[in-house]
Each structure stands twice: as structure tokens, then as C-alpha cells.
N, C-alpha and C positions, 0 to 999 in steps of 0.2 A: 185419758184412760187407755188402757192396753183395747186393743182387737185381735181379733179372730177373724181370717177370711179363707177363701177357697179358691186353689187354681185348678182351672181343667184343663187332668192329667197327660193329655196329646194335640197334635196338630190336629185341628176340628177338621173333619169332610163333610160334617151334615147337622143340623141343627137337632134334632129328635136325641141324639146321645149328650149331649152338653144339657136339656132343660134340667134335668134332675138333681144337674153340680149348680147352676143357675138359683135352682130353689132352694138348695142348702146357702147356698151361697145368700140369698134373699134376709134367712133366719139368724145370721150370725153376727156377733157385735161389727163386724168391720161392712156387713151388708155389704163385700164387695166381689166379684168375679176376676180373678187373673187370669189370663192366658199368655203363654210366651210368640212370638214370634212364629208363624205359621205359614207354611208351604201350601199348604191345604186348603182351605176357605181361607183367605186374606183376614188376620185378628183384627182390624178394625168394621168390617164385612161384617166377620163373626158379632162383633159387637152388636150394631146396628141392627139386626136380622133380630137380635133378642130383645132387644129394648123395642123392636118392632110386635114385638108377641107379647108385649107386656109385663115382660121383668121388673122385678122392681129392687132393683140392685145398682150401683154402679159398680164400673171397670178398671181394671188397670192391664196394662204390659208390662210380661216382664223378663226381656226386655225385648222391641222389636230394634232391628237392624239398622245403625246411622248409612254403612254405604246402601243400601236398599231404595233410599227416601233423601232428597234435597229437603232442607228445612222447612221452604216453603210445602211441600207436598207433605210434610210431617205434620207440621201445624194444623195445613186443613184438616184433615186424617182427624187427628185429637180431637180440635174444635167439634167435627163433622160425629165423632160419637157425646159428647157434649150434650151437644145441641137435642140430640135424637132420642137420646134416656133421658134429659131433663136433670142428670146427675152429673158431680162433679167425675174428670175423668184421669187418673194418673196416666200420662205419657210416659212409660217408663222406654230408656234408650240407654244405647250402649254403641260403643265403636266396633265391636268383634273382635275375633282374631285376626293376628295381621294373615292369615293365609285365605282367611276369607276374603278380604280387602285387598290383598292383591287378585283375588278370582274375581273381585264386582267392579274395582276402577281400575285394573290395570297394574298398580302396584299400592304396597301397604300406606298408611300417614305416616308422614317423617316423624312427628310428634304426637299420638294421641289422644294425649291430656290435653293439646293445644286445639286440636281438632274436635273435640270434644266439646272443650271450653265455647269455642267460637259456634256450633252448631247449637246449644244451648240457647246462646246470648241471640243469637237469629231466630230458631223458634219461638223463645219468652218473647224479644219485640214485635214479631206479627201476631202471635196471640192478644197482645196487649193493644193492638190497632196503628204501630207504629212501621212507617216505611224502611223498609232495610235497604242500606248503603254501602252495600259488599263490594270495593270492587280490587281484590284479590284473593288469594285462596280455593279453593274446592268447590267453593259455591257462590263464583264473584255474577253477581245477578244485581246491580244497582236498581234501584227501581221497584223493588217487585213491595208487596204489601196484599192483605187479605180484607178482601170484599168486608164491609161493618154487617156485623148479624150476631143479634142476640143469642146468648148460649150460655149454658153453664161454666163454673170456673175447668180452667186444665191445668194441673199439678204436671211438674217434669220430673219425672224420677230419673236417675243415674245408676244402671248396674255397678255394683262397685264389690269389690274381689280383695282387693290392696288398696294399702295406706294411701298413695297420689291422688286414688281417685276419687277415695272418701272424701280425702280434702278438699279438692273441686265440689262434689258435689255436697258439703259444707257449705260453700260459697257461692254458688249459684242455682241450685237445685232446689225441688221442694220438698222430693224424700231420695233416700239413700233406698237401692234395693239391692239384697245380697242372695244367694245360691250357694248352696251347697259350704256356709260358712258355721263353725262352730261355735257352740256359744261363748265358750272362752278366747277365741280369736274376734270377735265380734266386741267383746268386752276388753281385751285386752289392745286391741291395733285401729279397731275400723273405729269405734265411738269416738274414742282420743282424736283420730284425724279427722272425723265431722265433727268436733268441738273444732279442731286447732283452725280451721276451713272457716268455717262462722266467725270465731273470733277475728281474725283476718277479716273478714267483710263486714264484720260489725253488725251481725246480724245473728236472731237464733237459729240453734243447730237445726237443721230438717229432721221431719218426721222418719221413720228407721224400718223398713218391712223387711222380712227373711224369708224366702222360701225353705219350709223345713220339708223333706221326704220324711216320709212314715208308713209303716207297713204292722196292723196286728197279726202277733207271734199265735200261727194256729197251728194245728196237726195236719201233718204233713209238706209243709212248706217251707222251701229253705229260703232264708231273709238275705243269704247273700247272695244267690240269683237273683232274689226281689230288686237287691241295691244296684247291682250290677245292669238290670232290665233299667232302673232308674237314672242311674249315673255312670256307665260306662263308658261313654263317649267323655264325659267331664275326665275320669280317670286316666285320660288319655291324653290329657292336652295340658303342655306344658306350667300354664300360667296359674290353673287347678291346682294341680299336684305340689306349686310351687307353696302356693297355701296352705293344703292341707300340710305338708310338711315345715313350714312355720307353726302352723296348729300342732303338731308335735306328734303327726299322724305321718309312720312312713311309708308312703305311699309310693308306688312307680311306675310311669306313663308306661312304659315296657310290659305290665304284670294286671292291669287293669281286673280282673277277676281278684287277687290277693286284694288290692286296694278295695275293691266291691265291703270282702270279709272284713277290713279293718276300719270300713266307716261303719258296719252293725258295730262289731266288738267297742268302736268309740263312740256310738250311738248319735254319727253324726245322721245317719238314716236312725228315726227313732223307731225302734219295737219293743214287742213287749203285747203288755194287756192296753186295753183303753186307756184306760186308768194311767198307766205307769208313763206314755206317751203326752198323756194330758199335761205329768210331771216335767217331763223334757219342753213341752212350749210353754212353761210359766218359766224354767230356767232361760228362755231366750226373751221372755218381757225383763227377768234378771238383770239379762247382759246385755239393756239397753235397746231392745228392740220395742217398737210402739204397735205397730202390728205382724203378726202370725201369719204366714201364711202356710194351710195346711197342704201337701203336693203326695198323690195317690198313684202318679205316674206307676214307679215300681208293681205294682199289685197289679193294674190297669194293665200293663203289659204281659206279667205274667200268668195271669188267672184271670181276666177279662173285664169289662166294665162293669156287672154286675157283683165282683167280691171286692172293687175297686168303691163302689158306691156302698158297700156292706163295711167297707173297713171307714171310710169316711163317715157316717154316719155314725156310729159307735163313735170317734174319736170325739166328733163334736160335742155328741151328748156327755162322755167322760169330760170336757171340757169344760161345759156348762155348769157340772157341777162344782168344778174348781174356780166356777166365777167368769169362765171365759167364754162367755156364750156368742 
């Protein structure tokens, strides 16, 4: 059945601003908590800290950092919030951009889909209790394997943006997690290549999450600073823009603020009423996505966490009554 879940909208610094996304997050069909990749309190930290105060929610990433983390220290990491919420935990992971990855190892992956691929297959076999026998590549470490201890399952999720990497994670992954992707590119490019990915591996497609932004159309505010507080830095970087402009959105890394207005105008930031937003994430269960994920960044940045937790709340409750509670 489709879900509903909730990311909290920034790099966490303190645990008291996250319980309130945590308790919506608690109430919603997907019962799950996202947070991306964090500078801030370290997102599995963040985890842990929660599920130590008694949430009763599971987690996901989306996505933290492959050059940040060896497999081995990803795997504990996941197992390690697991184990500690008693709930199953999406690993979601991604490679970066290559200017990242050349600022954390020195220079970018020659390949990586391949880097990708192989970082994958190393964390699935020590989560699985199995010895990994690397002895070439990025993380040639023969030998290493993780201590046995009871835990809940960990799902790998795969950021996926474009077709290559859908299909990878088709074929080795457990869910597909997408950003700032529309639902007719969603429908039209990513699904087909998590189908074509599975097939290939003989296996079923993985489960499909989207981070959708969203922001309620109120008096006085303009949604496309909102989009822009939310997605500026995305409208700036090549491999974004290369999407949304296959999504048939012209955007331009150069122009970032115009791109802001043309993801409201395409309603890839959804606004609107509750209501009419509620509309836009039943068209992304539509386009093949199995869970929602609702993202209040925008608002959060512009108008603070309290209109940031006022627009979330309204959207879930408009949610609920379309079934997607």
C-alpha cells in the first residue's frame, strides 16, 4: 500500500527542534522519520538520540555520503540505529557529486555506477554476517566483517536522479530514493529503469520513495523564495538541472532563483491549499512511488520552524483525508 512519511527539514543541532517532526512522523502511514546527510549532529547520532527518548517511528537517509563512510563503518552505522529503535532502518546512500569526491578522497570515481555498485554489495554482505574479501578498489580491506548481534532488518536505499542508477538500484538495492524528481519523470524514466534493473537480476523491482517539497500558498509569501530557500543549491548543480530539463522543466544552473519560479509554476515544489498538495502526492503514488516523502525545508528556512511544523501538519491531515494518512 502507498505511505506517507516525514523528513526533518535541516541539518539537526539539537534534539528538542526534531521531536515534534519525530511525532508527526510517529502518526503517519509510512511511521517513518528521514533526515538527509548531516554536518550537524551526525544523522545516525540524530537517530539514535531519538529512538533513545522513545520514538516510536523508524528511519531512513536520504541520502548520507558514500566518500564520508568505508562500507564497513556504513554498515555498523545502519545496523547501530537498527539495533537501538528496535525498527527496520533504510540506509539510504548515494556517491555525490564528483566535486565532492574529489574534496573527501583526493579525486572523483572513475566510474560511479561501479563504485556504487561495489559499495552496495560490501555493505549488503556484512550486514548479512558475511566476511568481505576486497582486495582491490577504494576499500580493498580483506578480512574485515561485523561483530554477530541481534538487530532489526536494514534496507539500502540508492539516491537515484537518472536512468543508470535506477537500474543499479533495480538490481541490488531495496528501495530507489529520489529528490527533487517530478512525477512525470518519475513515471516516465526512473520506474522503467527500476523495472529494466530487477529484470536483469531476476528479482522484484524495489520499493520507490520521493522526497516531494511542499510549501502552503498563504498571504504574504512568496513560494518562489520558499522553493529557492529549498532547492537552490540543487538548481545549481549540473546533474539536477540536467533532469529537470529532461522533465521538460527549463531550468539553468547559471539562473538558480528563475529555476526556484519554475519548479512552483511546475509544481515540482507543490503549493497551494492542503488540500490541493494532498493532490500532487497521490499523483506521485500515480507515478509509481510506494512511499511520500513530505520535505518542509523551504518554509523551515523561510518563515522558521514553527510555520514549517503549521504547514506540515495541515498537509498530513489534508492527506489523511485522501487516504494517505
Amino acid at each position: 500500500m502507498p505511505t506517507i512519511s516525514v523528513l526533518f527539514p535541516v541539518q539537526p543541532s539539537d534534539l528538542g527542534s526534531a521531536v515534534p517532526y519525530a511525532r508527526l512522523a510517529e502518526a503517519t502511514s509510512g511511521q517513518r522519520l528521514w533526515c538527509g546527510q548531516s554536518l550537524g549532529v551526525e544523522t545516525h547520532h540524530f537517530f539514535a538520540a531519538l529512538a533513545g527518548m522513545g520514538i516510536n517511528a523508524s528511519f531512513g537517509s536520504c541520502v548520507t555520503l558514500m566518500p564520508m563512510r568505508h562500507p564497513l563503518t556504513a554498515a555498523t552505522c545502519a545496523r547501530s540505529v537498527a539495533a537501538l529503535s528496535g525498527q527496520t532502518y533504510v540506509a539510504g546512500i548515494g556517491p555525490a557529486a564528483a566535486g565532492f569526491q574529489q574534496r573527501m578522497l583526493g579525486a572523483p570515481y572513475p566510474k560511479p555506477i561501479a563504485a556504487t555498485r561495489r559499495y552496495v554489495q560490501m555493505m549488503r554482505a556484512l550486514l548479512d554476517g558475511e566476511e568481505v574479501k576486497e582486495t582491490e578498489g577504494p576499500w580493498a580491506t580483506e578480512g574485515l566483517g561485523l561483530m554477530p548481534m541481534q538487530a532489526a532488518p536494514v534496507e539500502i536505499g540508492l539516491g537515484v536522479l537518472r536512468a543508470p542508477m535506477a537500474r543499479l538500484a533495480g538490481e541490488v538495492a531495496d528501495r530507489g530514493i529520489t529528490w527533487l524528481t517530478p512525477p512525470g519523470y518519475l513515471h516516465e524514466r526512473l520506474v522503467p529503469a527500476l523495472d529494466e534493473g530487477a529484470e536483469r537480476a531476476g528479482r522484484t523491482r524495489p520499493r520507490l520513495a520521493a522526497v516531494v517539497h511542499c510549501a502552503v500558498e498563504r498571504p504574504g509569501r512568496d513560494l518562489a523564495a520558499i522553493a529557492f530557500h529549498s532547492a537552490g543549491q540543487h538548481l545549481q548543480a549540473p546533474h539536477y538541472t540536467d533532469m529537470l530539463n529532461q522533465s521538460g522543466i527549463p531550468v539553468d544552473p547559471a539562473d538558480p532563483h528563475t529555476g526556484a519560479a519554475l519548479l512552483v509554476q511546475h509544481n515540482v515544489v507543490a503549493t497551494g491549499s492542503p488540500e490541493k498538495i494532498a493532490e500532487t502526492l497521490i499523483s506521485y503514488h500515480q507515478a509509481g512511488v510506494d512511499e511520500v516523502i513530505v520535505n518542509v525545508a523551504g518554509v523551515y528556512l523561510a518563515h522558521g520552524p514553527g510555520a514549517a511544523l503549521k504547514d506540515l501538519s495541515a498537509i498530513l491531515s489534508a492527506a489523511a483525508t485522501l487516504g494517505l494518512s
